[in-house]
PDB file of N, CA, C and O in Angstrom:
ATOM      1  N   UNK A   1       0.850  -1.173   0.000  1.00  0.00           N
ATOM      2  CA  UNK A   1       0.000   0.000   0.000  1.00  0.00           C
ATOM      3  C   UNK A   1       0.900   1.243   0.000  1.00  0.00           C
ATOM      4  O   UNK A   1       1.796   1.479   0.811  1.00  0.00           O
ATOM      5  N   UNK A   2       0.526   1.981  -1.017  1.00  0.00           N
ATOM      6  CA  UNK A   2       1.180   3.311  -0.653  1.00  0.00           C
ATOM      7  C   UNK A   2       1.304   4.041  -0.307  1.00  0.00           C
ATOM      8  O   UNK A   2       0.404   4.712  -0.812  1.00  0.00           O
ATOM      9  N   UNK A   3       2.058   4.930   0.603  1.00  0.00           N
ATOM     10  CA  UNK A   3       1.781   6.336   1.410  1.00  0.00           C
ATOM     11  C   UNK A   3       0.567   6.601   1.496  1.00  0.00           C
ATOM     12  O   UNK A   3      -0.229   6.247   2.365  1.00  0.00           O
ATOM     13  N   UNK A   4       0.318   7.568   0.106  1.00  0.00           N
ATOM     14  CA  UNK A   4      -1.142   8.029  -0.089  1.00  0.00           C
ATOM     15  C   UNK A   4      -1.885   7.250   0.002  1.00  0.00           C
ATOM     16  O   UNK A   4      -2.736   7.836   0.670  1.00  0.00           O
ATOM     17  N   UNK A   5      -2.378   5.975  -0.226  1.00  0.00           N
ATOM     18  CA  UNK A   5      -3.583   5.375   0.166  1.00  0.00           C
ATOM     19  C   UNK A   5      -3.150   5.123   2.057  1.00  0.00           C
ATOM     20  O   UNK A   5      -4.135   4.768   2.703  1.00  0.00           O
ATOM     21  N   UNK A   6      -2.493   5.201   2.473  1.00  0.00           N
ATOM     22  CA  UNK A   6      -2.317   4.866   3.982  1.00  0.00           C
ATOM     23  C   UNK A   6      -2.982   6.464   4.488  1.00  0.00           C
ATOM     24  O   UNK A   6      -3.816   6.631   5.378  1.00  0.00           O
ATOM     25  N   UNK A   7      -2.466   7.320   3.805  1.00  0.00           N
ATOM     26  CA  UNK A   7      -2.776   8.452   4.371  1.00  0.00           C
ATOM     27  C   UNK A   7      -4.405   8.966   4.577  1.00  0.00           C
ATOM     28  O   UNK A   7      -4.964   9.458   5.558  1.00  0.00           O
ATOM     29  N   UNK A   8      -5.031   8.543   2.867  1.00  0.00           N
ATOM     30  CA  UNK A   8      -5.859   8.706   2.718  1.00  0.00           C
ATOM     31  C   UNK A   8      -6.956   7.796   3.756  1.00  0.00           C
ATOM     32  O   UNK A   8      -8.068   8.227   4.062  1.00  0.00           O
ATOM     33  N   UNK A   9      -6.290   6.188   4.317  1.00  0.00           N
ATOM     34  CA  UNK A   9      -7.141   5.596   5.096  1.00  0.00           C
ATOM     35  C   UNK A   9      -7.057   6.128   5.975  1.00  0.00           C
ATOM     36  O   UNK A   9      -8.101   6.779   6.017  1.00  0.00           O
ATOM     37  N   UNK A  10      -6.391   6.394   6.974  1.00  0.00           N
ATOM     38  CA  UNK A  10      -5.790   7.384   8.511  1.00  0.00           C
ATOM     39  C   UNK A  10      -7.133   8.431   8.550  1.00  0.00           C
ATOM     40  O   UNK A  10      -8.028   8.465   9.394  1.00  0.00           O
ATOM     41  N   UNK A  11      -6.921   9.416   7.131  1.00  0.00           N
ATOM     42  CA  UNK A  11      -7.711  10.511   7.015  1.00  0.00           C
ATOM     43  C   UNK A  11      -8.865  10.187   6.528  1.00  0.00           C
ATOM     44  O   UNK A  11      -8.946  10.501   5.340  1.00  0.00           O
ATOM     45  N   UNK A  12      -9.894   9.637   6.990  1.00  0.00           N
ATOM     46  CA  UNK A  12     -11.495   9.535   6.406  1.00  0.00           C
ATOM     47  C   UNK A  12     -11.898  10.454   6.525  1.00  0.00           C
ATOM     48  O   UNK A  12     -13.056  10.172   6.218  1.00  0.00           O
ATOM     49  N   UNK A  13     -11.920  11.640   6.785  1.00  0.00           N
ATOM     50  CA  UNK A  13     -12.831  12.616   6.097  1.00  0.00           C
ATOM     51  C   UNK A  13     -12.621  13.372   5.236  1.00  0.00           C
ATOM     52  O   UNK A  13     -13.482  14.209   4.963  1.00  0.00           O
ATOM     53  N   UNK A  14     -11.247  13.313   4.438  1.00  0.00           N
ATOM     54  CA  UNK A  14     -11.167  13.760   3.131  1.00  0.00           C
ATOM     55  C   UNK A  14     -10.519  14.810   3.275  1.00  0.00           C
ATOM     56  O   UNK A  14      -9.569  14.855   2.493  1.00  0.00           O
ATOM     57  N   UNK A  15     -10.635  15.918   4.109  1.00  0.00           N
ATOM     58  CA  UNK A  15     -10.133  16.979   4.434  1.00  0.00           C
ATOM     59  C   UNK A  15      -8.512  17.488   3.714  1.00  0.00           C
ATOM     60  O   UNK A  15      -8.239  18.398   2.931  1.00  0.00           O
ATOM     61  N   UNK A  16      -7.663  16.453   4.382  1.00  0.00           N
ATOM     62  CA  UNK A  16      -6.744  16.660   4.193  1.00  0.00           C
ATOM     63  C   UNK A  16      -5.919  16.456   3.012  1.00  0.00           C
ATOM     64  O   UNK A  16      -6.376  15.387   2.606  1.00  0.00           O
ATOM     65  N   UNK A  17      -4.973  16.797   2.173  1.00  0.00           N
ATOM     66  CA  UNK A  17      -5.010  17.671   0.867  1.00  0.00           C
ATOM     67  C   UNK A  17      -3.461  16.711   0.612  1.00  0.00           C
ATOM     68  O   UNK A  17      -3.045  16.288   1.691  1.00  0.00           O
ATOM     69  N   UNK A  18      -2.617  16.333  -0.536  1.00  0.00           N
ATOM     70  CA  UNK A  18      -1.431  16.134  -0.697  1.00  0.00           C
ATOM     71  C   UNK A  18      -1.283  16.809  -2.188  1.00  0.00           C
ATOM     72  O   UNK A  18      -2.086  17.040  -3.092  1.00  0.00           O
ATOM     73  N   UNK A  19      -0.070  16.985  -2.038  1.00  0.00           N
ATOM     74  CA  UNK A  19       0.708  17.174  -2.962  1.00  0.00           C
ATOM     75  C   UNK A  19       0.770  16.432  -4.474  1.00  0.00           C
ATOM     76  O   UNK A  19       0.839  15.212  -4.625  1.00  0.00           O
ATOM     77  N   UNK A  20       0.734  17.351  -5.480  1.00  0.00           N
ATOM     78  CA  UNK A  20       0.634  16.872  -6.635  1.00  0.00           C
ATOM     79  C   UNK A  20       1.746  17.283  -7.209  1.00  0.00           C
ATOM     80  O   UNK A  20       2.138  18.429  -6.987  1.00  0.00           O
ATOM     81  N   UNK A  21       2.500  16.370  -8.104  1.00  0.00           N
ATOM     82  CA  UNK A  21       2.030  14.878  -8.623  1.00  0.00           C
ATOM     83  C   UNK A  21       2.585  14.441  -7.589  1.00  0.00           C
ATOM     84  O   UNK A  21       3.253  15.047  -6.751  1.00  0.00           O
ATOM     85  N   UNK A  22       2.180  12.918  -7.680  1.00  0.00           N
ATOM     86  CA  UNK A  22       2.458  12.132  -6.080  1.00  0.00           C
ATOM     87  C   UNK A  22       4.309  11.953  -6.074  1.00  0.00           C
ATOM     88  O   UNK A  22       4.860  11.484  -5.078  1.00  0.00           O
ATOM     89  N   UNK A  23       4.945  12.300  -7.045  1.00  0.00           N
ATOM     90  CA  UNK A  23       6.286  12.269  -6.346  1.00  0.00           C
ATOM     91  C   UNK A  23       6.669  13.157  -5.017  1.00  0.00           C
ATOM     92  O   UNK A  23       7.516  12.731  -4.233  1.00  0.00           O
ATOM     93  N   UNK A  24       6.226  13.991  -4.874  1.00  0.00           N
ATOM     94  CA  UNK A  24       5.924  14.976  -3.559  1.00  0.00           C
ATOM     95  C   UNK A  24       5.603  13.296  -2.150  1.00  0.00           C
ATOM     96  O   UNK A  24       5.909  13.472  -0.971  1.00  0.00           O
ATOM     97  N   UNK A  25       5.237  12.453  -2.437  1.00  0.00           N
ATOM     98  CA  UNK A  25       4.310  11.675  -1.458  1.00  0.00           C
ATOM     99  C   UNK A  25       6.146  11.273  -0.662  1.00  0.00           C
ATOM    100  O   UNK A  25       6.369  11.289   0.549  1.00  0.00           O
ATOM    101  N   UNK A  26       7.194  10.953  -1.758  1.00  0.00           N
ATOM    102  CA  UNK A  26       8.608  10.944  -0.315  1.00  0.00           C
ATOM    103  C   UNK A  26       8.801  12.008   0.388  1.00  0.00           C
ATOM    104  O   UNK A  26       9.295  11.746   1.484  1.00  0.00           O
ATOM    105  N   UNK A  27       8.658  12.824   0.248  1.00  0.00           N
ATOM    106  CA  UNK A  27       8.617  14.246   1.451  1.00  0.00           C
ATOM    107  C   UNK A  27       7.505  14.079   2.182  1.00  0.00           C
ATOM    108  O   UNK A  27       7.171  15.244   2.402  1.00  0.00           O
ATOM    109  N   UNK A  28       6.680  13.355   2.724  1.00  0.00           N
ATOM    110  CA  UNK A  28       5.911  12.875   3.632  1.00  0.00           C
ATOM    111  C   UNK A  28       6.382  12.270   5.092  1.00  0.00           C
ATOM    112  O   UNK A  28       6.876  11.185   5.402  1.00  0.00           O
ATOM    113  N   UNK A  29       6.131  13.077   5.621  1.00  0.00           N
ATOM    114  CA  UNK A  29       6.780  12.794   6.868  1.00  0.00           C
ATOM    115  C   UNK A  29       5.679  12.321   8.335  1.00  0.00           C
ATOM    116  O   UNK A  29       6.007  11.802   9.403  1.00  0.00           O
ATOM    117  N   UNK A  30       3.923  12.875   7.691  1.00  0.00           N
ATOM    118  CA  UNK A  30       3.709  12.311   8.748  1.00  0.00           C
ATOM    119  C   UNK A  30       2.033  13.305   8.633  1.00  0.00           C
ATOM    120  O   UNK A  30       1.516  13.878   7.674  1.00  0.00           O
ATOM    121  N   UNK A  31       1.687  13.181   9.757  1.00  0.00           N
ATOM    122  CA  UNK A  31       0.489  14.190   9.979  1.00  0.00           C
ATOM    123  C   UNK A  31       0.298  15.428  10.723  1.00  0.00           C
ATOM    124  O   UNK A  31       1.474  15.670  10.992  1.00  0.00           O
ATOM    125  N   UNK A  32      -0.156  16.071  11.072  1.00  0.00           N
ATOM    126  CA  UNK A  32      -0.135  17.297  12.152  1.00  0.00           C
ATOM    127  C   UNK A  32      -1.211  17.637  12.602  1.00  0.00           C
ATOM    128  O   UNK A  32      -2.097  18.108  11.889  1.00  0.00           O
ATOM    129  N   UNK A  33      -1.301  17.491  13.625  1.00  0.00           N
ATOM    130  CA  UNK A  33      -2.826  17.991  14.323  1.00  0.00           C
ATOM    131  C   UNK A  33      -2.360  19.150  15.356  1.00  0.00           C
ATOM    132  O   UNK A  33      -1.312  19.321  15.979  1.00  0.00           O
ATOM    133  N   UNK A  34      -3.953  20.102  15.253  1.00  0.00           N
ATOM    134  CA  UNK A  34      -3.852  20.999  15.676  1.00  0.00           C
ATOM    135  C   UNK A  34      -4.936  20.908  16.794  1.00  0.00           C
ATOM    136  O   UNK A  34      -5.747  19.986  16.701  1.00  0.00           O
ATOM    137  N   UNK A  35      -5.041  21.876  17.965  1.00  0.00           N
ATOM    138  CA  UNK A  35      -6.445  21.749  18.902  1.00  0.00           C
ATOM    139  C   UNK A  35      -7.378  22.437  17.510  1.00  0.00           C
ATOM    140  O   UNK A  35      -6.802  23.165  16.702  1.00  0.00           O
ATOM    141  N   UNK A  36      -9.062  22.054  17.348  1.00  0.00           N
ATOM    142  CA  UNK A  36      -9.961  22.640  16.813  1.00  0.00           C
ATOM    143  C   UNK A  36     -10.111  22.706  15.452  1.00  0.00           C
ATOM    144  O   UNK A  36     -11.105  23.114  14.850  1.00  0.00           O
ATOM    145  N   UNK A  37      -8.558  22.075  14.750  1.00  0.00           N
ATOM    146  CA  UNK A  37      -8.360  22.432  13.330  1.00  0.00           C
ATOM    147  C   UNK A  37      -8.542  21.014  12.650  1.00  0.00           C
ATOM    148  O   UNK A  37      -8.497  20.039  13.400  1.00  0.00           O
ATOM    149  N   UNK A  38      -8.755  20.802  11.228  1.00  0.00           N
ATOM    150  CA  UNK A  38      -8.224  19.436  10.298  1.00  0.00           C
ATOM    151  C   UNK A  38      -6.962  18.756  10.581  1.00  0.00           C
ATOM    152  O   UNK A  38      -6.013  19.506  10.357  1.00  0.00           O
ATOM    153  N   UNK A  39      -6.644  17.677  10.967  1.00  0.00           N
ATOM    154  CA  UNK A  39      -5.433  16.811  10.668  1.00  0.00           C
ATOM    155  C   UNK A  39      -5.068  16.967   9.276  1.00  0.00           C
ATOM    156  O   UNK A  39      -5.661  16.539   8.285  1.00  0.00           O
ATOM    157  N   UNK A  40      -3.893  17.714   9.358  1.00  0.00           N
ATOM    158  CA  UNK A  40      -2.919  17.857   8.072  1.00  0.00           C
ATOM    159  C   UNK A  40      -1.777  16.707   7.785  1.00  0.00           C
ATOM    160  O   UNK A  40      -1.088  16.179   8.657  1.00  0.00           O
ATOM    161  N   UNK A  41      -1.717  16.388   6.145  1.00  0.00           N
ATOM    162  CA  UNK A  41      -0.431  16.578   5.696  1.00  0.00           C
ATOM    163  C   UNK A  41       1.005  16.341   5.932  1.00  0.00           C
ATOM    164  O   UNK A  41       1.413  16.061   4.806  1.00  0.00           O
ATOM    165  N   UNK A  42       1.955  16.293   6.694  1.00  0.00           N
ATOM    166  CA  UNK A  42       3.240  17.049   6.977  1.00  0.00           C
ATOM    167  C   UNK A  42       4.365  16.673   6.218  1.00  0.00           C
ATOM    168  O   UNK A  42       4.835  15.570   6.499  1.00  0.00           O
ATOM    169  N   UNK A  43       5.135  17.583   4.962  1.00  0.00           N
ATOM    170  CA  UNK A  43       5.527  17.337   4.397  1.00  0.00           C
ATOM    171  C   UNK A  43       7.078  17.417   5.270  1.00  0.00           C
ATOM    172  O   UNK A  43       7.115  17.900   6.402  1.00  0.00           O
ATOM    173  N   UNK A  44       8.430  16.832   4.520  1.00  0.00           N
ATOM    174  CA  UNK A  44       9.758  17.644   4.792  1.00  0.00           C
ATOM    175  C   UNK A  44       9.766  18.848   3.411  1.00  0.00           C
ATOM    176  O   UNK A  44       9.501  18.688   2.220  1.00  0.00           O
ATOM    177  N   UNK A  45      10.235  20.189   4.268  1.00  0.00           N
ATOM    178  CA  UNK A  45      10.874  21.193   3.391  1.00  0.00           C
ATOM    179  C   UNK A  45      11.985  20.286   2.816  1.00  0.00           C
ATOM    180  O   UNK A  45      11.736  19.278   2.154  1.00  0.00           O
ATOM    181  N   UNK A  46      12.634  20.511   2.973  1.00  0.00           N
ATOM    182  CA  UNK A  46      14.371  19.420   2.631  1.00  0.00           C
ATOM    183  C   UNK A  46      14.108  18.702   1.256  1.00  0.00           C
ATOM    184  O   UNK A  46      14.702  18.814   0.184  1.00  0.00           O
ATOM    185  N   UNK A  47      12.930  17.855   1.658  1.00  0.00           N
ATOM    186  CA  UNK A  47      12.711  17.060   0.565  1.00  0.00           C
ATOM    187  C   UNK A  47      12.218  17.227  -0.297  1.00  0.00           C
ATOM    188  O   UNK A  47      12.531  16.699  -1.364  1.00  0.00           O
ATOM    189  N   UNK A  48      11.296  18.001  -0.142  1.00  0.00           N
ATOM    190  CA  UNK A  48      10.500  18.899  -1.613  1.00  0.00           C
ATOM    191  C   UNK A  48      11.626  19.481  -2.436  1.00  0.00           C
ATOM    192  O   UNK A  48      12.007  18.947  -3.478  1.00  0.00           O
ATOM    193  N   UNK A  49      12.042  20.360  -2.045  1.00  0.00           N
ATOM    194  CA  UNK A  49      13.285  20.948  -2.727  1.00  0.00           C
ATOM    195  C   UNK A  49      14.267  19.908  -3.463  1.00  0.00           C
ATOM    196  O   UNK A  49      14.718  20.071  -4.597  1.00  0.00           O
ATOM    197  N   UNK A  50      14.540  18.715  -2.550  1.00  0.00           N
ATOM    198  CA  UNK A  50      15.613  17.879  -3.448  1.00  0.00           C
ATOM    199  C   UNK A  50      14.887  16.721  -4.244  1.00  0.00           C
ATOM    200  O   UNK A  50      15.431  15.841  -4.912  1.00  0.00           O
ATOM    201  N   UNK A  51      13.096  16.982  -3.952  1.00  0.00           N
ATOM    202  CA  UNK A  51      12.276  16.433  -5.759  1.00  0.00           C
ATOM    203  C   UNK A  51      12.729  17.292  -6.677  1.00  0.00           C
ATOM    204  O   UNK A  51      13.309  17.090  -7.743  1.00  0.00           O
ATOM    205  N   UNK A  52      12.336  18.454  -6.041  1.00  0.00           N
ATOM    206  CA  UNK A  52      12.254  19.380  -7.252  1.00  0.00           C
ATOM    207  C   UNK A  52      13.724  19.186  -8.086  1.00  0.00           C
ATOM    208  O   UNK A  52      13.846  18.849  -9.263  1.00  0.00           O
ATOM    209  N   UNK A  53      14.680  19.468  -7.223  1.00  0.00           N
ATOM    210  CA  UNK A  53      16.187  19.245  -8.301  1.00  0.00           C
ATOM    211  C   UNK A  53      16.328  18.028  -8.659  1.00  0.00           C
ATOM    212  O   UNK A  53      17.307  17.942  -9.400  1.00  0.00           O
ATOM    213  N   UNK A  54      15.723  16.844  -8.459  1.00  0.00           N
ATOM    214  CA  UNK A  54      15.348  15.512  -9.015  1.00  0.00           C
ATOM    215  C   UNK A  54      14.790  15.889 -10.203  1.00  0.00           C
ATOM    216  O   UNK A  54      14.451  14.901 -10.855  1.00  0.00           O
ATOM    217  N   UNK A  55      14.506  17.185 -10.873  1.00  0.00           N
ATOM    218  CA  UNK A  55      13.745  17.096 -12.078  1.00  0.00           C
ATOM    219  C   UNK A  55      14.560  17.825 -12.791  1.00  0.00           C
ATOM    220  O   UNK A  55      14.290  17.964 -13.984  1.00  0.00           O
ATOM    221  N   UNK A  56      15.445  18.300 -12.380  1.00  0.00           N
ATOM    222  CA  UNK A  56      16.408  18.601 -13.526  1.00  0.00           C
ATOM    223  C   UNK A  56      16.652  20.502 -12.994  1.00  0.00           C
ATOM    224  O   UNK A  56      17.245  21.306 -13.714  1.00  0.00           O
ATOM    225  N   UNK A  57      16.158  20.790 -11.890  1.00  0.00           N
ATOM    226  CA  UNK A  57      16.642  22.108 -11.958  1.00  0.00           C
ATOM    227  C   UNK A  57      17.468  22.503 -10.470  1.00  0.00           C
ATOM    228  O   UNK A  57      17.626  21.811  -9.464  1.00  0.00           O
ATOM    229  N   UNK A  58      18.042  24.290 -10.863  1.00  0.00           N
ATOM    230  CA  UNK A  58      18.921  24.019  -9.957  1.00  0.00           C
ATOM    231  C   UNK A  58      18.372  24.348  -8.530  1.00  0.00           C
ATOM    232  O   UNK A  58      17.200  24.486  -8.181  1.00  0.00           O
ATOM    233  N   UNK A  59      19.556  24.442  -7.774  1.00  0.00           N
ATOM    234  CA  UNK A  59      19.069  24.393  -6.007  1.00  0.00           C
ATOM    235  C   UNK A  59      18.140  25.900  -5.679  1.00  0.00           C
ATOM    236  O   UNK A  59      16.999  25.853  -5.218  1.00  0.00           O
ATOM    237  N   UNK A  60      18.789  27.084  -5.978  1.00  0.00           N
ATOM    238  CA  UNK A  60      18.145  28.525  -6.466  1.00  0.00           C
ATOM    239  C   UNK A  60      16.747  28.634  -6.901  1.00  0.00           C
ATOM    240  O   UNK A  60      15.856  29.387  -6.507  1.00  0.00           O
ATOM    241  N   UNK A  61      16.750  27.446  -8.067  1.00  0.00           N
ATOM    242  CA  UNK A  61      15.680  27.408  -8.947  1.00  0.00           C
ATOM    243  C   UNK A  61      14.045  26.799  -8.441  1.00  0.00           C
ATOM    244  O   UNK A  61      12.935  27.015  -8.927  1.00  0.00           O
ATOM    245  N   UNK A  62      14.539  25.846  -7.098  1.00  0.00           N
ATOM    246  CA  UNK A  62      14.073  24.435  -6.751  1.00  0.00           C
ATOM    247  C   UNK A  62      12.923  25.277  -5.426  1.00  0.00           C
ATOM    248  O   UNK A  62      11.731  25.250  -5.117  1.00  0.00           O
ATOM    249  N   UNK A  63      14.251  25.994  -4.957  1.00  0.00           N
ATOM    250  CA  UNK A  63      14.006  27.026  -3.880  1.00  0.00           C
ATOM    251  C   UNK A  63      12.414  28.015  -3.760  1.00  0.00           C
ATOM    252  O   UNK A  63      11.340  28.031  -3.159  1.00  0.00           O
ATOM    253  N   UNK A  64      13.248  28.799  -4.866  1.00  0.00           N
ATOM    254  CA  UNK A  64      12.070  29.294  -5.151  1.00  0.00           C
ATOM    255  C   UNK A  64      10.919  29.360  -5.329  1.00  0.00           C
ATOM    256  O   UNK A  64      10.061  30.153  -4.940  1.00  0.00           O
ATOM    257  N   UNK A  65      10.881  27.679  -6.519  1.00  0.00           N
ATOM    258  CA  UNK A  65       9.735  26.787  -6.960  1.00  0.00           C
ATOM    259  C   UNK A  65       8.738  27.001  -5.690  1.00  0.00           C
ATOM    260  O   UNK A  65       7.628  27.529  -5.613  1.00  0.00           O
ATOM    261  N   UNK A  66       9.759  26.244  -4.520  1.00  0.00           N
ATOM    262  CA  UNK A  66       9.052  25.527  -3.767  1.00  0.00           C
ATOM    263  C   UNK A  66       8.596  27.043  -2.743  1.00  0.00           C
ATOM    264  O   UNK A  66       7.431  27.033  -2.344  1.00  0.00           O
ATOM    265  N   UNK A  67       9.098  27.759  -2.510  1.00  0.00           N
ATOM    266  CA  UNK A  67       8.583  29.187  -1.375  1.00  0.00           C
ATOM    267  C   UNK A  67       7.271  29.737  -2.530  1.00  0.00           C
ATOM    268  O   UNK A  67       6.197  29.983  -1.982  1.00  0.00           O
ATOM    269  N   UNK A  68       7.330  29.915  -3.955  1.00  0.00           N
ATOM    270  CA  UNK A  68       6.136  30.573  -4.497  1.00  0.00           C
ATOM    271  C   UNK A  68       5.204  29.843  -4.804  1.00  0.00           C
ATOM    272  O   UNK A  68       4.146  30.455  -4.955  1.00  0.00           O
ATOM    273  N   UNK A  69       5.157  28.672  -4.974  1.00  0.00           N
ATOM    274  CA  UNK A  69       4.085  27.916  -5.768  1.00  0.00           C
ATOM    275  C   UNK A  69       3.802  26.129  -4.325  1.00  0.00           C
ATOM    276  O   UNK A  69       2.997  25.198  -4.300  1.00  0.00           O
ATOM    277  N   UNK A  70       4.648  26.430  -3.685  1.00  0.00           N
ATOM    278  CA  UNK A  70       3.895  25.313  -3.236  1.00  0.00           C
ATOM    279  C   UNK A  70       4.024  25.688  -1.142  1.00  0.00           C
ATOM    280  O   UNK A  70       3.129  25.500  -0.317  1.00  0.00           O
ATOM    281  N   UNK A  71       4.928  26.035  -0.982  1.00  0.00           N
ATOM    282  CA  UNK A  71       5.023  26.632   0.520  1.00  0.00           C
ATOM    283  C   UNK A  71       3.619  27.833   1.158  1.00  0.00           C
ATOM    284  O   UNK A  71       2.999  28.073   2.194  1.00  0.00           O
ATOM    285  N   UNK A  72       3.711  28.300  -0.297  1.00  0.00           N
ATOM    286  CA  UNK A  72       2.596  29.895   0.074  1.00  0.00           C
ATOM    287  C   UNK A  72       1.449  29.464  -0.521  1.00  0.00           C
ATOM    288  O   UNK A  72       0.530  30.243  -0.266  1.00  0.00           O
ATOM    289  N   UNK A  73       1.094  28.484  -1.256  1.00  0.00           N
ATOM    290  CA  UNK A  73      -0.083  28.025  -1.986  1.00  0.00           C
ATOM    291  C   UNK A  73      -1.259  27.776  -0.883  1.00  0.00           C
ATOM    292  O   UNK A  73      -1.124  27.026   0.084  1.00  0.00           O
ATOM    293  N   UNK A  74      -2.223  28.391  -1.128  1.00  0.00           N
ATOM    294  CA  UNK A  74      -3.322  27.830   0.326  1.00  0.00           C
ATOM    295  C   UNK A  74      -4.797  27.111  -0.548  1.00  0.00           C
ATOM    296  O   UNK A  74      -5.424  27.434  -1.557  1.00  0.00           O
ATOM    297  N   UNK A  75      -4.884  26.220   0.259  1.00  0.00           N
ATOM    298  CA  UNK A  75      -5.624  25.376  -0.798  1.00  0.00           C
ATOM    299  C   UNK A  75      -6.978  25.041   0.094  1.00  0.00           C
ATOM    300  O   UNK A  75      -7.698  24.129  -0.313  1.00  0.00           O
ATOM    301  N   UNK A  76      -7.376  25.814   1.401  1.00  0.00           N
ATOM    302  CA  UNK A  76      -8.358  25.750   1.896  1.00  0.00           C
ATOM    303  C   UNK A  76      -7.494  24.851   3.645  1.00  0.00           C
ATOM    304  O   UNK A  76      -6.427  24.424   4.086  1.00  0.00           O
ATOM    305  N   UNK A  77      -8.495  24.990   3.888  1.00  0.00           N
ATOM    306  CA  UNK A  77      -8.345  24.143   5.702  1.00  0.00           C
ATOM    307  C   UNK A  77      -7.161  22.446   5.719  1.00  0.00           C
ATOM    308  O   UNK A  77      -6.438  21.903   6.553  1.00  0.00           O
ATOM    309  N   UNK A  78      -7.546  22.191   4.365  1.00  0.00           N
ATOM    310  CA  UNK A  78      -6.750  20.731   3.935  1.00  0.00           C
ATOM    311  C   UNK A  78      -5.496  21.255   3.851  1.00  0.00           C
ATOM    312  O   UNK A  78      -4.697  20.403   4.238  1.00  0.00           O
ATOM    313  N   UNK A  79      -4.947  22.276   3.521  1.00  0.00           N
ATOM    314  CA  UNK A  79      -3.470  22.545   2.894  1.00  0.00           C
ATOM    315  C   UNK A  79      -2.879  21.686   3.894  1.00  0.00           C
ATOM    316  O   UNK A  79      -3.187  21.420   5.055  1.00  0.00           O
ATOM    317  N   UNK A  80      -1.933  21.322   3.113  1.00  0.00           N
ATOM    318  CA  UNK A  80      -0.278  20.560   4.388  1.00  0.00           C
ATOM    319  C   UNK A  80       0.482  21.149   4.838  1.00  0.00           C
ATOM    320  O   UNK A  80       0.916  22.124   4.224  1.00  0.00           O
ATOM    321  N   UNK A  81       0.853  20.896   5.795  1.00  0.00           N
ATOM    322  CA  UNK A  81       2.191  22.135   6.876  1.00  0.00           C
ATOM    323  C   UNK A  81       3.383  21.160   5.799  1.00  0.00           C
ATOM    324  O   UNK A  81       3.319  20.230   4.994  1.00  0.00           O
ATOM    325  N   UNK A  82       4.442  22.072   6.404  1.00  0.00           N
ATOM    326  CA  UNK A  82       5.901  21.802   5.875  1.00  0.00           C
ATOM    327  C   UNK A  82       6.270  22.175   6.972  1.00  0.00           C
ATOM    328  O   UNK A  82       5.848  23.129   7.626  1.00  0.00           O
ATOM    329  N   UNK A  83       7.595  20.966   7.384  1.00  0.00           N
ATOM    330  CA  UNK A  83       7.982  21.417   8.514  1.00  0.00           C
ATOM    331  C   UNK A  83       9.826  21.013   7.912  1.00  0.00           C
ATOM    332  O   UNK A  83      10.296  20.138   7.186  1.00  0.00           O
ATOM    333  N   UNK A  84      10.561  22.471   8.872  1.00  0.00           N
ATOM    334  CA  UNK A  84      11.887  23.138   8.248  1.00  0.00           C
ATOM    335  C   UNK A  84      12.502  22.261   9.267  1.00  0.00           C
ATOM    336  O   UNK A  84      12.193  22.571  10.418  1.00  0.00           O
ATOM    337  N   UNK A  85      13.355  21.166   9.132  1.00  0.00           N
ATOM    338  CA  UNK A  85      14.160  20.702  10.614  1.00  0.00           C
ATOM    339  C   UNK A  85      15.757  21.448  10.322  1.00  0.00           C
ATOM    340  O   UNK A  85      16.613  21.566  11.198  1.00  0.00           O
ATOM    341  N   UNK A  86      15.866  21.775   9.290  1.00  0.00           N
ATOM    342  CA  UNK A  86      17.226  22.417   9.293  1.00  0.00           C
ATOM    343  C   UNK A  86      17.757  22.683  10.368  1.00  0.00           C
ATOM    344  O   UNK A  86      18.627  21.879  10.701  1.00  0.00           O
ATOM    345  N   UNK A  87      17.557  23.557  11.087  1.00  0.00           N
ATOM    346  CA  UNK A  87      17.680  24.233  12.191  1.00  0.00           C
ATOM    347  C   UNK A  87      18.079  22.834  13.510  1.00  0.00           C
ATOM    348  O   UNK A  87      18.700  23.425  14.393  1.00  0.00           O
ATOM    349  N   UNK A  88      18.015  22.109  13.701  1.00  0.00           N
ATOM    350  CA  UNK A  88      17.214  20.782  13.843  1.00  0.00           C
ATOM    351  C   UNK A  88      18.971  20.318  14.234  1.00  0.00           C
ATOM    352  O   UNK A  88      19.472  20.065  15.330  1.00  0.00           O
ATOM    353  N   UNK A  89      19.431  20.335  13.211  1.00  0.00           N
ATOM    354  CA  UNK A  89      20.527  19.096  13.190  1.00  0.00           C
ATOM    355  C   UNK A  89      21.799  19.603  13.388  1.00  0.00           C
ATOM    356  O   UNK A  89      22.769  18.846  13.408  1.00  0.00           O
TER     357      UNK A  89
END
């Protein structure tokens, strides 16, 4: 079974939102719950970025991708957190 269908069983009410196309689904790190809110998502930052240069572009390029079009993207109550461990290690 794959990520996404595990995720999607976990999450029965649909709510919660992933990443397209499912190569995004290895930066999956898990879920996030909040008091009062939807169970999200939880992607790695880290890893999004090193799909993205998995596709042929550079680290600058990947960066960016990922802060304008998928970090700041709000896709309703479902969106997925990203969580930065950089700091971390």
């Amino acid at each position: 079974m794959s990520t996404r269908e595990r995720i999607n069983m976990f999450l029965e009410d649909g709510t919660a939102l992933l990443l397209e196309p499912e190569v995004f689904d290895a930066a999956i790190i898990g879920v996030a719950d909040r008091a009062g809110q939807p169970t999200l998502v939880a992607y790695d930052r880290t890893r999004c970025i090193e799909i993205l240069m998995e596709q042929g572009i550079s680290r600058d390029e990947a960066e960016e991708y990922y802060e304008f079009n998928i970090a700041c993207a709000w896709f309703g109550d479902g969106t997925p957190v990203f969580i930065d461990t950089r700091w971390a290690e």
